[in-house]
C-alpha positions, 0 to 999 in steps of 0.5 A: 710847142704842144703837150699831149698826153700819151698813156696818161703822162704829159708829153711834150712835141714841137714840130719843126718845118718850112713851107719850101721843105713841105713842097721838097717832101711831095716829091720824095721817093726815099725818105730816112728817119732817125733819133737824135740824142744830144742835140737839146738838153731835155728833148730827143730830135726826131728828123726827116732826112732826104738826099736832094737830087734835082741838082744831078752834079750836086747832091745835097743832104737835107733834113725835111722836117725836125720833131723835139719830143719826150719820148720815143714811143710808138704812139709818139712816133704816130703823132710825130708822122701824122703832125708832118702830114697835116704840116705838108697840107697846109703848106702846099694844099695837097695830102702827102702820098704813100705808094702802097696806098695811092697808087693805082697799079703795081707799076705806079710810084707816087709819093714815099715809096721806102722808108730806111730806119734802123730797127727801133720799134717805136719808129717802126710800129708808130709808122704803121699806126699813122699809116693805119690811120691814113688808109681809113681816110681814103676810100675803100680800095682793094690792096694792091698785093693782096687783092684779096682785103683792102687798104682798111683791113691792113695792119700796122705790120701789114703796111710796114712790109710795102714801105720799111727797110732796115740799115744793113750797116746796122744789122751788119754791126749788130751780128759782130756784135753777137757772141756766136761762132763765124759760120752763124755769123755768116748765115745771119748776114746772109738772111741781109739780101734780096733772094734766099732760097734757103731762108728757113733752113738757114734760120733752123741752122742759126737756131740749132747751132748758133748758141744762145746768143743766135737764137736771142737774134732770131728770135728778136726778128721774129717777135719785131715782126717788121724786121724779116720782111724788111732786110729780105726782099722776097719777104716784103712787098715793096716792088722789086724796082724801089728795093733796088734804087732805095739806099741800103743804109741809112748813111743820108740820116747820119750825114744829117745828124753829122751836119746838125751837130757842127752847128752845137750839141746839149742846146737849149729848146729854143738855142737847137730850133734857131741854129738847126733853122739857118742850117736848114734855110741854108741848104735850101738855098745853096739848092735853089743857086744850083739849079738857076746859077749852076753854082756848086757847093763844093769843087767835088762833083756829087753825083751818084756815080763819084758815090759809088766810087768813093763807096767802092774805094772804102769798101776796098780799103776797108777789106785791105785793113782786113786781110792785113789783119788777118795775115798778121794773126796768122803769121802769129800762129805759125810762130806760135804753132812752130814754137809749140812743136818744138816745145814737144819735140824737147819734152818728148825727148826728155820723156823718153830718155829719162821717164821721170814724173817731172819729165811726164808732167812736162811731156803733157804740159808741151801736149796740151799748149800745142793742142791749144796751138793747132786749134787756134790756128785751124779757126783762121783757115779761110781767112786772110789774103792768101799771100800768107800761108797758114801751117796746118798740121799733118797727121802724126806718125804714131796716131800721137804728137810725133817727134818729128811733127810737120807741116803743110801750108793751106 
């Protein structure tokens, strides 16, 4: 435990971190970092989260190192990664690497290649300045990508374009979230990918006809200054191989805080150190028994290939209960489409015959209902399975609400 003082106020950090999860560190490519809330009263959780893969048949998470804080900034965030760096020499004698900065050629991949995070920018720009002050501990050294400055002259942004990457889960929750229309929607997520040959066309369409609530989203983007580049792979210059292989959520992350929390939540400072240290010996030995013994912790097989396909399952379900969804609202809209109809089959009748002030008011009562009708039903146009046919409309016979108004099924 130490206290430091950040922009003036007193601050307390406690970095915690075995020998054996320092050596694991070394020789991570893909690491993951995330907050924790509620482990212990008092304190946030900073943790360091890896998929160990040496056992190929048992992939295990495994949080390599775990940092109780006061606060979540930047400067916090820098301190938090320098402390791992100086815990990592003297545990193992050897710096913790970064590609970016120790690798000697595009082609060469030694130490931490990717980092996922959510889009915290405390997280994310604390990264930055340790990495800042990293590269002015090493010699001068042309930058890999752009050759024409060195590794000293990079900025915090600067280094966050060569190692960060964003959840796409997050992202994705994020613009459901945003209170724009279906198509903006869609041209949000798709700035989420590798490639865009429209990206700034498509960013003019989401601001021109996104609404408020799409413009704050953009606009969030561009002021993080890290979040672009790191949900689009053409916009960063983490290599093209490391983008591909490196996980696209930060699913291992919450895995670890999922595992931490069986162990107990709103724990006291030292009560939250003991239970997350025999969680943590503990993975590292069911590790150590996989490899000499070949013993397992589970009857299941964890290897990348049944991921993929538990992956592949949930996302197939998780379409299913979609389409389902979206059937049943469009059987509720051709219900309510033919009972609107019928409503202004009856009025226009009565209208007709009978002229009366009551009878009109009616008549546009029926007129306005069935207009909210067909507009509701015209928005779920595309969706659904397609084993239900959405009734549109035809155009009616007197450029008007037709006595006799029909159907087509799209």
């Amino acid at each position: 435990m130490a206290e430091v003082r950040i922009k003036g106020v007193s601050q307390r950090i406690c970095v915690c971190m075995t020998p054996e999860s320092s050596r694991a560190l070394l020789d991570c490519r893909y690491i993951q970092t995330d907050i924790a809330f509620k482990r212990v009263k008092g304190y946030l959780e900073f943790e360091l989260t890896v998929m160990d893969d040496k056992n190929p048949t048992s992939r295990i998470t495994r949080i390599l190192s775990r940092v109780f804080v006061t606060e979540e900034s930047a400067e916090m965030h820098a301190l938090i990664f320098g402390k791992i760096s100086e815990l990592v020499k003297i545990d193992t004698g050897e710096e913790l690497k970064w590609r970016h900065l120790h690798a000697k050629t595009l082609d060469d991949f030694p130490g931490i290649c990717l980092v996922s995070v959510d889009q915290h920018r405390g997280q994310a720009k604390g990264l930055g300045m340790h990495l800042q002050s990293v590269a002015k501990s090493l010699p001068t050294t042309p930058d890999l990508h752009e050759g024409h400055i060195t590794i000293q002259e990079l900025t915090d942004y600067d280094h966050l374009k060569r190692v960060l990457r964003l959840c796409t889960i997050h992202l994705s929750r994020n613009i459901e979230k945003t209170g724009t229309t279906k198509a903006i929607k869609a041209k949000m997520r798709s700035l989420v990918c590798s490639v865009n040959p429209k990206w700034d066309e498509t960013v003019a369409e989401i601001r021109a006809e996104g609404g408020t609530k799409a413009n704050n989203w953009v606009t969030d983007k561009e002021d993080s200054k890290f979040a672009f580049p790191a949900m689009c792979w053409e916009k960063s210059f983490i290599p093209k191989a490391i983008w591909d292989l490196g996980e696209r959520t930060t699913n291992i992350s919450e895995s670890g805080h999922a595992d931490t929390n069986r162990e107990g939540t709103g724990c006291s400072l030292v009560g939250g150190y003991l239970r997350a240290l025999r969680l943590d010996v503990l993975k590292e030995k069911t590790v150590e028994v996989g490899l000499m013994f070949g013993v397992n912790p589970a009857y299941e097989r964890k290897t990348e290939e049944a991921r993929t396909v538990r992956m592949l399952k949930r996302k197939s379900d998780t379409q299913l209960r979609i389409c389902a969804s979206e059937d049943r609202s469009i059987v509720d809209a051709n219900k309510k489409l033919d009972a609107s109809a019928g409503k202004v089959k009856r009025a226009r009748l009565m209208h007709d015959t009978n002229g009366t002030v009551s009878s009109n008011s009616a008549y546009a009562a029926a007129l306005k209902k069935y207009d909210l009708a067909v507009e509701n039903s015209v928005q779920l146009t595309g969706t659904g399975s397609g084993n239900v046919h959405l009734q549109i409309p035809v155009m009616h016979e007197y450029g008007d609400h037709s006595s006799n108004t029909s159907f087509e099924n799209v």
